[in-house]
N, C-alpha and C positions, 0 to 999 in steps of 0.2 A: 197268527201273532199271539204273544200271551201280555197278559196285564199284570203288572206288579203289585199285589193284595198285601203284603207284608215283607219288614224289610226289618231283618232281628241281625243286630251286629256285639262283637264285646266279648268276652268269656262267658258272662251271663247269659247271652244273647237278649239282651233288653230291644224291647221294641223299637224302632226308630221312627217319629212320628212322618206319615209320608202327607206332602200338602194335600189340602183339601182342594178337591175340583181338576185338578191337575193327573193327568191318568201316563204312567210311566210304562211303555212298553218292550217286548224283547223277539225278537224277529229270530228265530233258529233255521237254518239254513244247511243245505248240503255244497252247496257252493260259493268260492270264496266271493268278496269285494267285487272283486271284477269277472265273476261270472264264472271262474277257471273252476273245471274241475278238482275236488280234493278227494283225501283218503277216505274210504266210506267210514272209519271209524273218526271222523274229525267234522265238527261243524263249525260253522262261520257263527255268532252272536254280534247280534246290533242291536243295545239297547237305544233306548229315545226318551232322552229326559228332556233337558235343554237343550243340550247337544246332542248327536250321536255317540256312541261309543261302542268301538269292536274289539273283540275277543276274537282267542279260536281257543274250541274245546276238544278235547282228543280224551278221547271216551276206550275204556278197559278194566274186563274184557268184555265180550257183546258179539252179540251177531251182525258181520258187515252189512252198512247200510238199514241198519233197522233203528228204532230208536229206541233210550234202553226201557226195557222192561222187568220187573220194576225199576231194579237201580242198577247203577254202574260206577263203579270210581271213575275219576277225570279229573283232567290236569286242564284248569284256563290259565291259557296266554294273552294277556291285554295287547288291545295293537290298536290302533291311530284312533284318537279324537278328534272331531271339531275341536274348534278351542273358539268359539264366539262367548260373551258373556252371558250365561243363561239368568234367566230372571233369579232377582234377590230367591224367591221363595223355593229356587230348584237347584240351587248351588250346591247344599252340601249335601242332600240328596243322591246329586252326580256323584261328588269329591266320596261319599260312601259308597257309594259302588263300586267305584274307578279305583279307590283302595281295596277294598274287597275281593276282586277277582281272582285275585292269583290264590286266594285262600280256600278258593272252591273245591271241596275233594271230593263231591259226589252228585249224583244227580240222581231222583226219581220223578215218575212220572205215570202217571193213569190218574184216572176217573175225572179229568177234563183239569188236573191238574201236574202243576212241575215245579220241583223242589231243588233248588241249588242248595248246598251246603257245606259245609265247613268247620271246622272248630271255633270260629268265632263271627262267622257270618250266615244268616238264612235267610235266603228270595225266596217268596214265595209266589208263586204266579199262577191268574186260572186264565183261560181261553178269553180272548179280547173278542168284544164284539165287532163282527165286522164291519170295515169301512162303508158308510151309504154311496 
């Protein structure tokens, strides 16, 4: 899993202040929702903020089944949220993301970290510590 360290949205890409205490993370996967196998250029994303929230990313071009190295253009498609009310302090947090993804046109990745990007959006994420 990776942790969300930085969350830069806007033309500017100004920083977007992410709660304190509160650790936001993104599960990348080679297989959908329900287990199914996918394209090996496609991955399932399930961030964890207040609620869940899924994507799929379809990565180009690259080597199948590899993750990219450095970078790769990709195209995210948003696809189902919970919809419970997440706490005051992680709402719009979410609501930034959740507007964000379709705008993601790239991805890099090494040195324990991974960089979603876009013209007017950047996740930045390093390696989550593991679950005890």
């Amino acid at each position: 899993a990776w942790a969300l360290r930085a969350l830069r949205v806007g033309p500017e890409l100004g920083e977007f202040p992410l709660p304190p205490g509160e650790e936001t993370t993104l599960q990348v996967d080679l297989k959908g929702p329900k287990g199914e196998p996918m394209d090996p250029k496609q991955f399932a994303l399930s961030f964890k903020v207040g609620n869940s929230i899924r994507a799929r990313l379809t990565a180009t071009p690259g080597q199948e089944g590899v993750a990219p190295h450095p970078f790769e253009a990709v195209a995210v498609q948003p696809g189902m949220a919970t919809m419970m009310m997440p706490p005051p302090e992680l709402a719009e947090l979410e609501n930034q993301i959740t507007m964000s993804l379709d705008g993601i046109t790239k991805w890099l990745a090494g040195d324990g970290r991974l960089l979603l990007q876009g013209p007017i959006v950047e996740m930045e994420f390093t390696r989550a510590a593991p679950a005890a």
